[in-house]
C-alpha positions in Angstrom: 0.0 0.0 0.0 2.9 2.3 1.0 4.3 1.9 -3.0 1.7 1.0 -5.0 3.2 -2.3 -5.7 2.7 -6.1 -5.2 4.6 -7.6 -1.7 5.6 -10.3 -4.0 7.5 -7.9 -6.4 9.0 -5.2 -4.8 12.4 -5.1 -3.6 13.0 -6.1 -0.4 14.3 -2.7 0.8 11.3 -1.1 1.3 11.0 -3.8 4.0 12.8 -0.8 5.7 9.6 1.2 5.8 8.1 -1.2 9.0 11.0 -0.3 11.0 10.5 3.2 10.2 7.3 3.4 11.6 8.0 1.5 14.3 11.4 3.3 15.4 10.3 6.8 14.5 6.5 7.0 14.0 4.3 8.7 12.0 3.3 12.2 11.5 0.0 13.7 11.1 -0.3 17.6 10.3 -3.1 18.5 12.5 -6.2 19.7 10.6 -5.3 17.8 8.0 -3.0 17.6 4.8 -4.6 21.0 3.6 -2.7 22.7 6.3 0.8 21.5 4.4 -0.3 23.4 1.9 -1.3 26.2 3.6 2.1 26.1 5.2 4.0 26.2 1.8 1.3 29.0 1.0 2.2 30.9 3.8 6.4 30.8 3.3 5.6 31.5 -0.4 3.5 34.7 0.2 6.7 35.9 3.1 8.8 35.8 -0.3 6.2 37.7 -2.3 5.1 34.3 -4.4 2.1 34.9 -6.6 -0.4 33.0 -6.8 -2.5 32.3 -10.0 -5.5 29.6 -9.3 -8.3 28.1 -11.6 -5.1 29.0 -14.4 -5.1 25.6 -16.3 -1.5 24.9 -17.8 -1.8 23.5 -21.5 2.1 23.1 -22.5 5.4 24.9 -21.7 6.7 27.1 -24.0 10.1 27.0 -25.4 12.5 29.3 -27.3 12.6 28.1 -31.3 15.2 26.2 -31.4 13.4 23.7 -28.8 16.3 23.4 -26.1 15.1 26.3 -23.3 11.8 26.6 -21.4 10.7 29.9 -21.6 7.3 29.7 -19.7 4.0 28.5 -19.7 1.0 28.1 -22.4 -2.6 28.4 -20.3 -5.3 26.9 -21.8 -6.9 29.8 -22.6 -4.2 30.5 -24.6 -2.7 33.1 -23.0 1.2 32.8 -22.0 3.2 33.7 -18.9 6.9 34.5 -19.5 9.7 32.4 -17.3 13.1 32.8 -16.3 12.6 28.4 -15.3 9.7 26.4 -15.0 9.1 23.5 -12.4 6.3 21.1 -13.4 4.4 19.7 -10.9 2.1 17.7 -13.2 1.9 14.1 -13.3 5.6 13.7 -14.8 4.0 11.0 -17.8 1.3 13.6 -18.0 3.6 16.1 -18.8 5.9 14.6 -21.1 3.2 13.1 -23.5 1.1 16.2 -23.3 2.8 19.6 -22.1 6.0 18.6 -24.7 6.5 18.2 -27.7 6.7 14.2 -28.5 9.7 12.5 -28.1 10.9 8.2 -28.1 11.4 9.0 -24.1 8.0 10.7 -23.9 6.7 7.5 -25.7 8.7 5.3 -23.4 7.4 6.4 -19.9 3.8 5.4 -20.9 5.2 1.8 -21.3 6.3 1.6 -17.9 5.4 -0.4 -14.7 3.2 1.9 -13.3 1.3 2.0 -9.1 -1.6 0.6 -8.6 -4.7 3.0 -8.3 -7.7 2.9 -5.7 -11.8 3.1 -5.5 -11.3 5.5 -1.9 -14.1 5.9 0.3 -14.5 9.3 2.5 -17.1 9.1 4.9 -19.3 11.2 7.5 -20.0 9.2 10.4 -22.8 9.9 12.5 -20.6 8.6 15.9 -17.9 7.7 17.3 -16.6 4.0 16.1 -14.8 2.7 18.5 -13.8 -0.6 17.6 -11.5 1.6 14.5 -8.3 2.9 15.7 -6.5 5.7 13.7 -4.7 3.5 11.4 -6.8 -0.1 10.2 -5.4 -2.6 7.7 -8.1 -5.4 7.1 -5.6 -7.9 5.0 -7.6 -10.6 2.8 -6.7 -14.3 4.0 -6.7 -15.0 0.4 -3.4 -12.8 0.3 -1.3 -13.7 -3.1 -4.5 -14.0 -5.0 -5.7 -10.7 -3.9 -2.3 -9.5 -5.3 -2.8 -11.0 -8.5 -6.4 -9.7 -9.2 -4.6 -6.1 -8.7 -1.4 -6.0 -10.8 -2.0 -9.1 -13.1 -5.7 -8.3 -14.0 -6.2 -5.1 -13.1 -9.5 -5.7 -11.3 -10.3 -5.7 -7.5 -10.1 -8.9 -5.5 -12.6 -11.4 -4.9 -11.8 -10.7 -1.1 -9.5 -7.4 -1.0 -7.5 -6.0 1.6 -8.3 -2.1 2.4 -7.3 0.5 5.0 -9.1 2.8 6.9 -7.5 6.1 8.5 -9.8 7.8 11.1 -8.5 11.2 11.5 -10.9 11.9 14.3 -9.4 9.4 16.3 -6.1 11.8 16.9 -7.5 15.6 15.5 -10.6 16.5 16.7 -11.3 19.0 14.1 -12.0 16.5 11.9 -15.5 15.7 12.4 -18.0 17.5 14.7 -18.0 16.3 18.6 -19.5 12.2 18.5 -18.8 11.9 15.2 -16.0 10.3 13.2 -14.4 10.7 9.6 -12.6 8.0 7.8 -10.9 7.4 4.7 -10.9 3.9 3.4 -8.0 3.1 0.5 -9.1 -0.2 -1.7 -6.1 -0.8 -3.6 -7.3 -1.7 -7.4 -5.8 -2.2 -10.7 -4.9 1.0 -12.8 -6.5 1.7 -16.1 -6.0 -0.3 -18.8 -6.4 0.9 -22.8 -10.2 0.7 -24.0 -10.6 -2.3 -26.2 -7.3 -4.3 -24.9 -7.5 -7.6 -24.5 -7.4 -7.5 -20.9 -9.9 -4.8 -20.6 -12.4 -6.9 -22.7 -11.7 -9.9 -21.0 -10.1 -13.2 -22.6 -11.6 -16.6 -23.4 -9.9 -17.7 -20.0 -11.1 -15.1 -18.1 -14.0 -13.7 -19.7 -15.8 -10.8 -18.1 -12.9 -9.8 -17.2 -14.0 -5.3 -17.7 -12.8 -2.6 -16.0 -16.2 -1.2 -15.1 -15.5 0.6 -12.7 -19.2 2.1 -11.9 -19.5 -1.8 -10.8 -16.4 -2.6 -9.5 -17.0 1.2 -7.1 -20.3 -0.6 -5.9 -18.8 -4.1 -5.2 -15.6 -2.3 -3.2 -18.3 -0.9 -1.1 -20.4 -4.2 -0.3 -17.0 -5.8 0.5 -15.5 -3.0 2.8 -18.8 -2.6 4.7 -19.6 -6.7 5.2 -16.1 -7.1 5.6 -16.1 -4.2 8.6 -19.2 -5.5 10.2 -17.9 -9.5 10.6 -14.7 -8.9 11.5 -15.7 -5.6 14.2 -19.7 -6.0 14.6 -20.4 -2.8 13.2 -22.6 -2.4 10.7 -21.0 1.4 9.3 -23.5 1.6 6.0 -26.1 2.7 8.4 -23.9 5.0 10.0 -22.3 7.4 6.8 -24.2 10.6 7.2 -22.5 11.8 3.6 -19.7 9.8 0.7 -17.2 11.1 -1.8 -15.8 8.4 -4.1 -12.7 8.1 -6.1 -12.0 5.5 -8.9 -9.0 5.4 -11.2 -11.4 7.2 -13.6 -11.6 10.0 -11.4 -7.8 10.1 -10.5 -6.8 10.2 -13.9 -9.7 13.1 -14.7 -9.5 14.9 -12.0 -5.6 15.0 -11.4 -3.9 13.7 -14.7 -2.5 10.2 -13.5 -0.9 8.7 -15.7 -3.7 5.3 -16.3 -5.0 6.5 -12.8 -2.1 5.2 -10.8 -2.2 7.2 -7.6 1.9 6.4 -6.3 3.3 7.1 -10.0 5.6 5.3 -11.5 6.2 2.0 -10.4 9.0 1.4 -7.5 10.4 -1.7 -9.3 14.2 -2.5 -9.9 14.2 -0.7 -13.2 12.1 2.0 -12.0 14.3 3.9 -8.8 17.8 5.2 -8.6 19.2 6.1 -11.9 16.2 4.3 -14.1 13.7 6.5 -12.4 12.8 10.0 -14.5 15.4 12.7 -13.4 14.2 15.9 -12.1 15.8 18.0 -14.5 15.1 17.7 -18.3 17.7 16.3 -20.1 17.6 18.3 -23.7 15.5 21.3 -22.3 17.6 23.5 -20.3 15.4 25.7 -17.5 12.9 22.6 -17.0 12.5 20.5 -13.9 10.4 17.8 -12.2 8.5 17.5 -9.3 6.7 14.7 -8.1 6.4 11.0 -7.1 7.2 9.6 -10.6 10.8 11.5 -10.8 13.6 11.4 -8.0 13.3 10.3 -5.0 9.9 8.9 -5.3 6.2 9.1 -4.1 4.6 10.0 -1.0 4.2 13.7 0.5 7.5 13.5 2.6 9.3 11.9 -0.5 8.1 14.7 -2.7 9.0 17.5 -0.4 12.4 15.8 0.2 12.2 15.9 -4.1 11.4 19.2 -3.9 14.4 20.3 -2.4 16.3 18.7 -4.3 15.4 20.4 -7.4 15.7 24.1 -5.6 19.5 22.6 -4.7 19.6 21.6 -8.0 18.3 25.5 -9.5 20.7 27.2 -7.5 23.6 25.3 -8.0 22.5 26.1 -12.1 22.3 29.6 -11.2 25.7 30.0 -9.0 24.0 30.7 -6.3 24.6 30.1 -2.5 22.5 27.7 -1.0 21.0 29.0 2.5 20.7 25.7 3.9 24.1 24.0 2.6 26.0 24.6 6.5 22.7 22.9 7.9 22.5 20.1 5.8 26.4 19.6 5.9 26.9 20.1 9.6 23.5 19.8 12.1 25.2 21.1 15.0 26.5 24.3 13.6 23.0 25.1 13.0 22.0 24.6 16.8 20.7 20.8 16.2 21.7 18.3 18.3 24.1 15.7 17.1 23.6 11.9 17.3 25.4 9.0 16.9 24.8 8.6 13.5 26.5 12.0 11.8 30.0 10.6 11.2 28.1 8.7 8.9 28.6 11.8 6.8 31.9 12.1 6.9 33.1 12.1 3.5 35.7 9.2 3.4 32.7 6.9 4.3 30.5 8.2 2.3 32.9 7.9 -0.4 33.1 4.4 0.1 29.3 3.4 0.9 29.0 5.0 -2.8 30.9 2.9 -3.9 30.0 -0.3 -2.5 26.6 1.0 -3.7 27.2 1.2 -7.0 28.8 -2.5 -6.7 26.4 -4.1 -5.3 24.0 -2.5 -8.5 26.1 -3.9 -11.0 26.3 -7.6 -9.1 22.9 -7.9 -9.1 22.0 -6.3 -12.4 24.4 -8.6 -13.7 22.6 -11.7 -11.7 19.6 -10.7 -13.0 20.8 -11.0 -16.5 22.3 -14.0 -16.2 19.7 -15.4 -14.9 17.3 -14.1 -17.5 19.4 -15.7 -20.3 19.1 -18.8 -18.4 15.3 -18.8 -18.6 15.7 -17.9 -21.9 17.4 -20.3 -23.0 15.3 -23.0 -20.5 12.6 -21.7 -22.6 14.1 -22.6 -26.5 15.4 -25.7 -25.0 12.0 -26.7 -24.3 10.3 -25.5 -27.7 13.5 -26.9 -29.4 12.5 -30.3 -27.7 8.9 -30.1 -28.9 9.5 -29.3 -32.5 11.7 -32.3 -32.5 9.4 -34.8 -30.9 6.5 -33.9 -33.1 
């Protein structure tokens, strides 16, 4: 749920993640993740940011020769003049529809992308007590479950959810006795109109995204499954519902096939595979967001974020303000733990390069052991041709 992706497929790192939460906890920004915003708002307007909203971007502009942004196109078809522009658009979204077509453009649309989700946001009429903030109702059909997502594209037979109750820690989201929840049903992303997975096969026929059904059957299942495993029957209880499907992310936000992590967190699809954040022909063009560097989530994208300023300034010869902080925490009043000689360059010299080892060792196992399958593979046929 954290990546978008299978358990069964992604790389045992992000095993990492259940320590995290464990060691360090999570944070909630009280009042909800509008008040993020409103905090970037705020530090913007100190700097004299302006604002322009309801402004739909159509493409970025560029100078003629096509190798510097030079601002923005609105769909009105007005234009707004740039020294540098930072897209914060779905990163596919952008490169197959804000710039002119390219091979690479072409290319991201083939990739592994996240799953998307039918989300539930719900009015509660009380208190629930039997839901804690955080709720993870796993199916006991769990590789299955998996399958229906990212082989077929559909919802499971029995799927797994979550359900975040806000209320529970931030009483200001939901009137007093009441609760609010969000429930995230992890489903398959969109899949091209007429393919032969979206039509179904003669295996598998039925097989459709319809996702007006598929919305109602995510519902049945998250309420019955609620009510045997808690005893509380919550359809009688949601005063008012807002719904998102894939459809909807896609529409509403410009996912790429409606999958609501971005690009896919697979092998091929972090570190140096993933998207970088600035644009490799176009000068004055960078990326934001969870399908370029580092990856998805709010913290990861903020953490991207500055990554990109570094990067603007550093293009700019300019001094970064928070260079002696990031380099040294106690010279900016912050305690120090045992951990910061971890950043003394010697070692970080060498973790880099035992990094960048360990890549090629498995890249190269992986290899080898594809052309091992491969050639299993035209063994086998070789052996049938011959015995018929």
């Amino acid at each position: 749920m954290y990546m978008g992706m299978s358990p069964f497929d992604a790389p045992g790192t992000y095993s990492l993640l259940q320590y995290t939460e464990l060691a360090e906890g999570i944070w909630y920004p009280r009042g909800g993740f509008d008040k993020v915003i409103d905090g970037l708002v705020a530090i913007g307007n100190r700097w004299g940011v302006e604002y322009c909203l309801s402004m739909p971007v159509a493409q970025v502009t560029l100078s003629p020769d096509g190798r510097r942004a030079t601002g923005v196109e609105l769909e009105d078809g007005s234009t707004l003049r740039a020294d540098l522009v930072v897209c914060n658009a779905d990163l596919v979204y952008a490169y197959s529809n804000m710039l002119p077509q390219t091979a690479y453009a072409s290319s991201l649309s083939t990739r592994k992308t996240s799953c998307s989700s039918i989300s539930f946001y719900w009015a509660i009429s009380q208190v629930v007590p039997e839901l804690k903030t955080q709720n993870i109702f796993l199916s006991n059909d769990y590789r299955n479950s998996f399958d229906s997502i990212f082989r077929d594209h559909l919802i499971p037979e029995e799927p797994s959810f979550y359900v975040n109750v806000p209320s529970r820690v931030d009483l200001s989201a939901a009137p007093d006795g009441c609760d609010s929840m969000v429930v995230l049903v992890p489903v398959g992303h969109l899949l091209p109109t007429g393919s032969s997975k979206d039509n179904g096969t003669p295996s598998k026929s039925g097989h459709k995204q319809d996702w007006l059904k598929l919305t109602k059957v995510a519902r049945e299942k998250v309420l019955s499954t609620i009510k045997t495993r808690t005893g509380v029957d919550l359809g009688s209880l949601i005063l008012h519902e807002q719904i998102n499907d894939p459809s909807t992310w896609k529409q509403a936000f410009n996912l790429d096939r409606g999958g609501i992590l971005g690009l896919s967190h697979s092998f091929f699809n972090v570190l140096s595979f993933r998207p970088k954040t600035r644009h490799a022909s176009i000068s004055n063009l960078y990326f934001v967001g969870a399908s370029t560097h580092p990856g998805t989530g709010v913290p990861i994208c903020l953490a991207g974020a500055k990554i990109v300023a570094t990067q603007i300034m550093n293009d700019m010869n300019q001094k970064i303000p928070w260079a002696d902080e990031c380099s040294n925490p106690a010279s900016a009043g912050k305690e120090q733990n045992e951990l910061d000689h971890m950043r003394s360059p010697p070692l970080t010299a060498c973790s880099l390069a035992l990094s960048a080892i360990l890549l090629a060792l498995t890249v190269a196992i992986y290899y080898v052991w594809a052309d091992a399958v491969l050639l299993g593979s035209m063994i086998d046929w070789t052996s049938t041709v011959v015995n018929s």
